[in-house]
N, C-alpha and C positions, 0 to 999 in steps of 0.2 A: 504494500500500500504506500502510494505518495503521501507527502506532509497534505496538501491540498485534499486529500480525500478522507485524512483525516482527519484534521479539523470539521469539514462536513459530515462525515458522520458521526462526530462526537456526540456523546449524550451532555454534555455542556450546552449542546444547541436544546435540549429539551429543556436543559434547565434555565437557559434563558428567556424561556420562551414560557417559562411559567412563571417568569416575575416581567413579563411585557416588555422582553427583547434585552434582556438583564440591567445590570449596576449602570448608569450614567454621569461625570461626572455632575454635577460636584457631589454626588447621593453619596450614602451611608451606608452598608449592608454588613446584619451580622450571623455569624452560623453559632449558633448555642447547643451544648447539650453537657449531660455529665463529663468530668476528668476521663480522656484513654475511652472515646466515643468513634473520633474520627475527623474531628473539627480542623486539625492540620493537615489532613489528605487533603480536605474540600478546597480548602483556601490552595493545596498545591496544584492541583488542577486545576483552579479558576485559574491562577495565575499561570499553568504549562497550555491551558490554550492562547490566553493570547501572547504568549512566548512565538507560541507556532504558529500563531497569524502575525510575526516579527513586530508585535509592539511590546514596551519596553516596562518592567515592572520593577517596585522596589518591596522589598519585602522584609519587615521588621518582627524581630523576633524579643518577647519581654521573657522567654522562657529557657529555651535553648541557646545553647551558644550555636554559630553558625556552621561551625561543621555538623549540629547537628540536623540543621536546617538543612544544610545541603546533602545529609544523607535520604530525607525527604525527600528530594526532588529526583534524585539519583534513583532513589526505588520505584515512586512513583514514573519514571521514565522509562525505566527498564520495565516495567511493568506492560507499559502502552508499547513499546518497541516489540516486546514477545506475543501478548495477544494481538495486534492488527499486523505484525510480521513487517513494520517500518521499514522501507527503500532507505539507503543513505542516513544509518542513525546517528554514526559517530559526524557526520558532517550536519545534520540536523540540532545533534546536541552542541556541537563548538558554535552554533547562531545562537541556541537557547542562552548559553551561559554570557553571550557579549550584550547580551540586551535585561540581564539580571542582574540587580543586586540586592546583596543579602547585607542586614545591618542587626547591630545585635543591642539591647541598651538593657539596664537593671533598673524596675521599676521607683524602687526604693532611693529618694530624692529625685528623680526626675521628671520633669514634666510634657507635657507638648511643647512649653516653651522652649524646652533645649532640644527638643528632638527634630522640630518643625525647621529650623534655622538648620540644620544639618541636610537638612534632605531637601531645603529650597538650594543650598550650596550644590548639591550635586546637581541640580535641574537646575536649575540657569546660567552658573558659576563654572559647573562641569560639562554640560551641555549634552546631560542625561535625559531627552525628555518622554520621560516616564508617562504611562497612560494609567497606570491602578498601580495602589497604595495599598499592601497588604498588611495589617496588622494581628501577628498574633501573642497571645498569652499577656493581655494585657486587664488588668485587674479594674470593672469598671466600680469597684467596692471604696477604690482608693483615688479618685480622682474626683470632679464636680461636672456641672454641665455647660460652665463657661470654658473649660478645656474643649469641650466636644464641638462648642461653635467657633472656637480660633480651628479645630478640622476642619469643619464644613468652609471654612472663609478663605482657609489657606486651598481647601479641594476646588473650590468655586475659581482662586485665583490662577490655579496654574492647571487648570481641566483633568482633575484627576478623580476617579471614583475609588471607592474605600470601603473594601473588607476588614471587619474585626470580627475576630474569636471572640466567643461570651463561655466561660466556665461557668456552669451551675452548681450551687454545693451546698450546703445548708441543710436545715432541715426543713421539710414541708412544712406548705407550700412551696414549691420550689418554679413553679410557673400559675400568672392569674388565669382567670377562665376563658380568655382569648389567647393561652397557648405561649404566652408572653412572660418572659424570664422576670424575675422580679426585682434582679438584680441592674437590670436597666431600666427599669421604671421610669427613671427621674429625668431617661434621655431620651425617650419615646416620642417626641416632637422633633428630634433633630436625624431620627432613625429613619432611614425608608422601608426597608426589608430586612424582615426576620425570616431567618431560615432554620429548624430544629432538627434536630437527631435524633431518635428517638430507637435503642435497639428492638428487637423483635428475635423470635427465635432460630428464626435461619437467615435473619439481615440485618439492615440498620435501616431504619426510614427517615428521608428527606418529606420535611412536610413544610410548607410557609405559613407562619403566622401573620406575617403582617406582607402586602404588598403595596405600599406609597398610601391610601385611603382605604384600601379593603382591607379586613380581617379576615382569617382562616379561608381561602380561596379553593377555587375544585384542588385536587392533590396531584401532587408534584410529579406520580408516574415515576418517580427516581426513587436508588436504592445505594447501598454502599454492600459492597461484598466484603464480608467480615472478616476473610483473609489477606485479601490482598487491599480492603478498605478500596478499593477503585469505584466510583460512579458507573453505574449501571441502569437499563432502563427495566423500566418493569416493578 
């Protein structure tokens, strides 16, 4: 299979196509579910499609250092290399990695403030210009919701759309009755789409809580294969 045939047959095209053509700058989108679900696959393959449609992502990690991140990407690559049987992998992957970057920060004293100013240096300064802004393992427990609108301002400024990972953990309640984490509550006006986990016993289910003004919409038709975690349809 060619790059071009895959990205069209990717089930990424379904899945954008259940939040009305997916993520748009300057929007917000986040995938939630419990710790060790799946939530960094998701975010790897949102971000290894538009790799392979050669647009340019940066991706920040609050959890992992980045080799550990880039072993993510690596599995999940070799993953898609062996089931669609990839033409040209290793010259596929030398374009992936020049249009990625992987950044690593500790949540603990840090804010958007420092973080934001480092990643407009590589986009305009570096003349990196990135189209999505992945963010994982970022604690929305320990921030405010005036952080989240310097995202939205800085997303709006330089056309960037924005995935964040939501951990759930707590005790119940752990999601209100629209499916909606309760741990972003407070930023639910600045969020577009919510996307949840939710395991099952021979998969993980992809469901959307929130799409831009609708709540809980027909279902998502996507699944995660609880081995390999790959997005699947059905």
């Amino acid at each position: 299979m060619v790059k071009q045939e895959l990205v069209q047959r990717s089930p990424v095209r379904v899945f954008e196509k259940s939040i009305h053509g997916g993520l748009k700058a300057p929007e917000i989108g986040i995938i939630a579910s419990a710790s060790g679900i799946g939530k960094t696959s998701v975010l790897v393959q949102i971000a290894l499609d538009k790799l392979l449609q050669s647009r340019k992502v940066i991706h920040v990690s609050f959890t992992q250092h980045t080799d550990y991140v880039l072993a993510w990407y690596e599995d999940i690559f070799n993953e898609f290399t062996k089931k669609k049987n990839l033409e040209n992998a290793r010259e596929v992957k030398n374009e992936l990695i020049k249009n990625r970057v992987l950044m690593n920060f500790n949540q603990d004293g840090v804010t958007h403030d420092v973080i934001l100013p480092s990643i407009r240096a590589m986009i305009v300064d570096g003349g990196f210009k990135a189209e999505a802004l992945i963010i994982d393992g970022f604690d929305f427990t320990r921030t405010s919701p005036d952080q989240l609108i310097k995202v939205k301002e800085f997303a709006r400024e330089l056309g960037l759309s924005v995935w964040y990972s939501c951990t759930v953990k707590g005790d119940n309640p752990l999601y209100d009755k629209r499916n909606l984490p309760l741990a972003i509550k407070d930023y639910m006006d600045l969020i577009d789409v919510v996307i949840v986990l939710e395991p099952k016993p021979d998969h993980i289910e992809l469901s959307v809580s929130k799409d831009r003004n609708t709540y809980n919409p027909d279902a998502m038709a996507l699944k995660l294969d609880p081995k390999t975690l790959l997005i699947l349809e059905g």
